[in-house]
C-alpha positions as CSV (number, residue, x, y, z in Angstrom):
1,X,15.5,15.5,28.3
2,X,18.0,13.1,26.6
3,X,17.1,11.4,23.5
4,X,17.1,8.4,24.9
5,X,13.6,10.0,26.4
6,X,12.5,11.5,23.3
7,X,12.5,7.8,21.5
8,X,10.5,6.6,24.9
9,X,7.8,9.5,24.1
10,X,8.0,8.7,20.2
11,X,7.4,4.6,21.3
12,X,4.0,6.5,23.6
13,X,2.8,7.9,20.2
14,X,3.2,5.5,17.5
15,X,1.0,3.0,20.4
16,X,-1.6,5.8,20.6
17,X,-1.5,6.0,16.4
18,X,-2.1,2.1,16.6
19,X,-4.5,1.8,19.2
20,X,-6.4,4.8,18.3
21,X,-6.2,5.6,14.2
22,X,-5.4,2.4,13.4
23,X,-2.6,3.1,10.8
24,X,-0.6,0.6,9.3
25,X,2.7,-1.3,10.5
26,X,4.1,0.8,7.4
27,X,2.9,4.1,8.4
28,X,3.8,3.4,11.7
29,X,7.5,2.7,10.9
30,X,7.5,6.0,8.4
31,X,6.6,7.7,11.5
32,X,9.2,6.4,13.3
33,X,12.0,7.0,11.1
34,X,11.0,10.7,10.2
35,X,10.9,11.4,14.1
36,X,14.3,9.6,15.2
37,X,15.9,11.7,12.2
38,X,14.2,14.8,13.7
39,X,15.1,13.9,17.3
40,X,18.5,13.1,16.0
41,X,19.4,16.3,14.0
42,X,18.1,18.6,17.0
43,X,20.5,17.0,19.0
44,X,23.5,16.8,16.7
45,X,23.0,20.9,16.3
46,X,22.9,21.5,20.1
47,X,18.7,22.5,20.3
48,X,16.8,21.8,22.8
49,X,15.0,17.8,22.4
50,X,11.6,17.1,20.4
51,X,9.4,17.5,23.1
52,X,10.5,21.1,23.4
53,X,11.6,22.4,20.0
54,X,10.6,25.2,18.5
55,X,9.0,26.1,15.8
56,X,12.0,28.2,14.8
57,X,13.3,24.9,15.0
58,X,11.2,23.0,12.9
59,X,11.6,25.5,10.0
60,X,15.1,25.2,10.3
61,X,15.2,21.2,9.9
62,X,12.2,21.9,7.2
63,X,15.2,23.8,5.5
64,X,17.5,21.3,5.9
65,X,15.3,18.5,4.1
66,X,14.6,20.9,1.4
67,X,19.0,21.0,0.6
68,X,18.6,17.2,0.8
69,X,16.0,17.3,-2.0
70,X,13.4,16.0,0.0
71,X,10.2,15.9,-2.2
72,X,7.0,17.4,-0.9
73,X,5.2,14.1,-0.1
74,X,7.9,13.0,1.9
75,X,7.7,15.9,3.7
76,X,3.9,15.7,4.4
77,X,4.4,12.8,5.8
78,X,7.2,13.8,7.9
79,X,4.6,16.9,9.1
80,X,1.7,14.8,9.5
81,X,3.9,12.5,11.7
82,X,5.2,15.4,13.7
83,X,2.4,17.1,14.0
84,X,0.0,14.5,15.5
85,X,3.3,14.0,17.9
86,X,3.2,17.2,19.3
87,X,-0.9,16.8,19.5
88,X,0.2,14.0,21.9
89,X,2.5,15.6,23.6
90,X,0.1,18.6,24.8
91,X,-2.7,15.9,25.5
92,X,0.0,14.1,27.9
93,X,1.3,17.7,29.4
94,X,4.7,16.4,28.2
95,X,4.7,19.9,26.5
96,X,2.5,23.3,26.5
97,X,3.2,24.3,23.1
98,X,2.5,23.0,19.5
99,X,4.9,23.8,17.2
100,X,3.1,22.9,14.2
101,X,0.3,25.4,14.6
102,X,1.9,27.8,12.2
103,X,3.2,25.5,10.1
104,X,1.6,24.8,6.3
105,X,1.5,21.5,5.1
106,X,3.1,21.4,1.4
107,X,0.5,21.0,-1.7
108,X,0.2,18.0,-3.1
109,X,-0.6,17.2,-6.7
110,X,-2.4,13.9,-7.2
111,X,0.5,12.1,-9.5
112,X,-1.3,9.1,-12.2
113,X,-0.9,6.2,-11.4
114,X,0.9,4.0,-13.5
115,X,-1.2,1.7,-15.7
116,X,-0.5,-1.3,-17.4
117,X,-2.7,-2.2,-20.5
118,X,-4.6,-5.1,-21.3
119,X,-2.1,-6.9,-23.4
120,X,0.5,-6.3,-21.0
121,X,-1.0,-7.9,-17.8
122,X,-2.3,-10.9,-20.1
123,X,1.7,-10.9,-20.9
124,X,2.6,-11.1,-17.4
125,X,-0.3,-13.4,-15.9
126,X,1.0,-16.0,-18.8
127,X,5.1,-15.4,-17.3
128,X,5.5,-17.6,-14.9
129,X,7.0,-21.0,-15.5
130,X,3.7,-23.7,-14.6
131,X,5.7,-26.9,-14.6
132,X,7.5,-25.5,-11.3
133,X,5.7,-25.0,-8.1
134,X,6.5,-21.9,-7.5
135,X,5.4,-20.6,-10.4
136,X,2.0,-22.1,-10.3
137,X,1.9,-20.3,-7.1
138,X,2.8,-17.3,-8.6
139,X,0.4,-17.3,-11.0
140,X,-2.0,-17.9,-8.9
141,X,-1.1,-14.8,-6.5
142,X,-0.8,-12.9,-9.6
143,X,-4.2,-13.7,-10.9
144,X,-5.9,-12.6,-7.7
145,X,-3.9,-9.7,-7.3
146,X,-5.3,-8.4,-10.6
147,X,-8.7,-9.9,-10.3
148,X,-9.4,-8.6,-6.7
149,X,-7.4,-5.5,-7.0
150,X,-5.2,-6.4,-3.6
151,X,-2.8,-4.9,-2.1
152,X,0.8,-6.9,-1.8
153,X,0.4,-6.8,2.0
154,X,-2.9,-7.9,1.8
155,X,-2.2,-10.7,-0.9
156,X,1.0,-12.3,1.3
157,X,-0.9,-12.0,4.9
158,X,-3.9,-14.1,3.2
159,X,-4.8,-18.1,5.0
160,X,-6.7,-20.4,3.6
161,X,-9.4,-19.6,6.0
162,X,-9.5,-15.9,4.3
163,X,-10.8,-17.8,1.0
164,X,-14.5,-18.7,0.2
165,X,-14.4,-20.8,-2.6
166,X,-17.6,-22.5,-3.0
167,X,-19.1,-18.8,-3.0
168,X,-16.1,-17.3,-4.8
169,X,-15.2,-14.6,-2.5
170,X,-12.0,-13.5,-0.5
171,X,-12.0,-11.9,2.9
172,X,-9.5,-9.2,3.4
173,X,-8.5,-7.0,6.1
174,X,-7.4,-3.3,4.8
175,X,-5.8,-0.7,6.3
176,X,-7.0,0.3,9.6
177,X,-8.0,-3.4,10.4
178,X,-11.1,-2.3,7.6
179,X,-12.5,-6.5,6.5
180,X,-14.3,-6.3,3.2
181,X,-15.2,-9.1,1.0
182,X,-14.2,-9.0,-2.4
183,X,-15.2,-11.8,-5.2
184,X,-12.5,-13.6,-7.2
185,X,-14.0,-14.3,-10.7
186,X,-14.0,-17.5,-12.3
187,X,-10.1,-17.7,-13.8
188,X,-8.4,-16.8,-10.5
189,X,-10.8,-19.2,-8.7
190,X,-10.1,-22.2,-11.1
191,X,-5.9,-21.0,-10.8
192,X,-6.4,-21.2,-7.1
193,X,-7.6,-24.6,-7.1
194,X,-5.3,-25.6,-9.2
195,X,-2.5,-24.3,-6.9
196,X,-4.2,-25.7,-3.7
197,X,-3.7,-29.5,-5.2
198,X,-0.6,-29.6,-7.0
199,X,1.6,-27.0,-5.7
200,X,0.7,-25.3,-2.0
201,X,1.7,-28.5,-0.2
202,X,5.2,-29.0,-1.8
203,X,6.1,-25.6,-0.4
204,X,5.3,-26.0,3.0
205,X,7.2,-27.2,5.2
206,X,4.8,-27.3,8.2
207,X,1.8,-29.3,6.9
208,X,-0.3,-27.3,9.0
209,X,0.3,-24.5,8.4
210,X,-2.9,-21.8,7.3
211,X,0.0,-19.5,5.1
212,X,-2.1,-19.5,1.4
213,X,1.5,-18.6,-0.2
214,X,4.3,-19.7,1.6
215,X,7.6,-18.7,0.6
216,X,10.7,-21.1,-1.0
217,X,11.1,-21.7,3.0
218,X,7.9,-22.6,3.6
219,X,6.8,-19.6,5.8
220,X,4.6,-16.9,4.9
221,X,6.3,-14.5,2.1
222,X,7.2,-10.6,2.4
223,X,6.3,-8.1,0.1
224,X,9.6,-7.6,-0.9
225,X,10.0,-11.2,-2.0
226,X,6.7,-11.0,-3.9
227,X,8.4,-7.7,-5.0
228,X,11.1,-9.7,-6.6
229,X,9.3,-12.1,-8.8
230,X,7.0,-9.8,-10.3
231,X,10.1,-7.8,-11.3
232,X,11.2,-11.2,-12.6
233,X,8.2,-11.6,-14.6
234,X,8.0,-8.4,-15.9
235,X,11.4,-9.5,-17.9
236,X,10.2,-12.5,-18.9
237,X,7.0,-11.0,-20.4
238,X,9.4,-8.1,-22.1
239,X,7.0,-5.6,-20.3
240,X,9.6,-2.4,-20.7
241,X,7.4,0.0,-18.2
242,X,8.3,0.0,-14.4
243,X,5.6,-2.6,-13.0
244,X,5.5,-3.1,-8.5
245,X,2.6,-5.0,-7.3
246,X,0.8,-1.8,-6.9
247,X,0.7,-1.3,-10.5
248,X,-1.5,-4.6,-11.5
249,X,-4.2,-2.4,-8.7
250,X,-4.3,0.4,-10.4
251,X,-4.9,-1.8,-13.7
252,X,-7.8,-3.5,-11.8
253,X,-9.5,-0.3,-10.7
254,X,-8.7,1.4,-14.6
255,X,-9.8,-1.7,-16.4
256,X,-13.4,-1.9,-14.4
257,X,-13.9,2.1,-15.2
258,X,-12.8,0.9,-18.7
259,X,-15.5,-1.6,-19.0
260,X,-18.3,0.5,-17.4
261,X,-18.2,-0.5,-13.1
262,X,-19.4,1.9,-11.2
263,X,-16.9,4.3,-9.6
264,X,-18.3,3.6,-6.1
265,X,-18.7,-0.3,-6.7
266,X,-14.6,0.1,-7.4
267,X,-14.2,2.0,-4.1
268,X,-15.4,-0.7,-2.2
269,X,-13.4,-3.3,-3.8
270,X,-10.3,-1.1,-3.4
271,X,-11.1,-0.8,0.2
272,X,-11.2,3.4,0.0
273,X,-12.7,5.0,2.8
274,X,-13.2,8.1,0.6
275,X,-14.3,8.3,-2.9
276,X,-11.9,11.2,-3.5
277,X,-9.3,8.4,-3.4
278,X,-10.5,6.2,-5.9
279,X,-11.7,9.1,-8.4
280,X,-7.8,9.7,-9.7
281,X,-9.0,6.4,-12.0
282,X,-11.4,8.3,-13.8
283,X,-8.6,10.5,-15.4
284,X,-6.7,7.6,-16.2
285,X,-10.0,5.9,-18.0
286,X,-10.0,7.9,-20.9
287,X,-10.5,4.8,-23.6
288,X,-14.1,4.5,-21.7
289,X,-14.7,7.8,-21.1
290,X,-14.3,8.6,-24.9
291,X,-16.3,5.8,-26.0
292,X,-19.2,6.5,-24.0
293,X,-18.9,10.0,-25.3
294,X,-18.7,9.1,-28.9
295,X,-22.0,6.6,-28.4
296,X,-24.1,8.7,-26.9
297,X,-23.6,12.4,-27.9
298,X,-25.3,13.9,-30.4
299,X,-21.9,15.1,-31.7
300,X,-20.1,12.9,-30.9
């Protein structure tokens, strides 16, 4: 089987992921990439093609990413990925064997995530340069990111048909094609009007267009655009930690715990699917945590 083949059977897979687990066009492109290089390094070494390596094989490349300094969630996700491909493969009698089944998956600590403090987010919402319309519209993306708690990919696919604004709620579609409804709170509401009369049409360049945030060109913006001008901001504001636009959801869901929200109220406006997931917050919402403790215990 060429390799030319063993991309075909990858292309089979990553449509079953889609169809069937839902995964994002991210994951699905991680996938991708950690096979190919698979496919690729069996065939530069002379070994027989994915489809029919062996799990001598597999240790051997496993070795090979560990000399390259692979880290252990990278490799998790290059085993999950190859794994559920070799589930495939037996389901579609491309191959009799699974060369995974003796194979450990790596431990994974759960790392913190990186929080920004109150002052700091205040510092960055007030960044952008309001007299331009770009940055109104960046503040306005920038206030909902933090007062919703969205992901970037989820902010910069949004339409103005995804926004409720009489009942000051945003609909959202989540990984796995998961809609929730989150609510927007009165600032990023009154930003988002704001943006809507003065600035959204100066930046489109097809009037009728549904894009909430178009881009300098007038089409819908990438996360690595969006990327961009928050590391713009973060400059401006003199913010010397790393800040992504990850970072301003992690301060939403620490901020809520901060301020007493229930722990399941902030997995649903995260868009979790497990409560394991949103739970790293708790260790990260120590100011609460000690303040509850010093209020109520007798020795405290």
């Amino acid at each position: 089987m060429s390799l030319a083949e063993s991309t075909n059977i990858i292309n089979r897979y990553l449509d079953a992921c889609w169809f069937e687990r839902g995964l994002s066009d991210n994951s699905l492109e991680s996938y991708r990439r950690d096979l190919l290089a698979y496919g690729q390094w069996l065939d530069q070494s002379g070994l027989p093609c994915l489809a029919q390596a062996t799990d001598l094989a597999l240790n051997d490349y496993l070795s090979h990413r560990f000399t390259l300094q692979f880290n252990a969630r990278s490799t998790a996700r290059f085993l999950s990925a190859v794994r559920g491909f070799y589930q495939f493969c037996v389901r579609e009698s491309i191959t009799d064997t699974d060369p995974t089944l003796r194979i450990e998956m790596p431990k994974l600590g759960k790392p913190l995530p990186k929080i920004l403090s109150e002052a700091d987010v205040e510092a960055l919402l007030s960044a952008p340069d309001l007299a331009e319309p770009i940055g109104l519209r960046d503040k306005a993306m920038l206030e909902l990111l933090y007062a919703c708690g969205l992901r970037v990919s989820e902010l910069v696919s949004l339409t103005t048909y995804d926004l409720n604004l009489r009942q000051g709620v945003i609909r959202l579609m989540g990984k796995g094609s998961k809609e929730r409804l989150v609510p927007m709170g009165e600032e990023s509401i009154s930003w988002l009007i704001k943006y809507i009369k003065e600035a959204r049409s100066l930046l489109l360049r097809n009037p009728e267009s549904d894009v909430l945030f178009p881009s300098s060109r007038g089409d819908q913006m990438t996360r690595q655009t969006f990327w961009h001008r928050i590391k713009h901001y973060v400059v401006v504001a003199g913010i010397s930690s790393s800040v992504s636009p990850h970072t301003l959801r992690h301060a939403f869901a620490t901020h809520l715990l901060n301020h007493g929200a229930d722990l399941r109220v902030v997995q649903l406006l995260l868009g979790h699917s497990d409560l394991s997931t949103t739970q790293i917050y708790t260790h990260v919402a120590k100011h609460r945590l000690q303040a509850l403790h010093q209020k109520h215990h007798p020795r405290g």
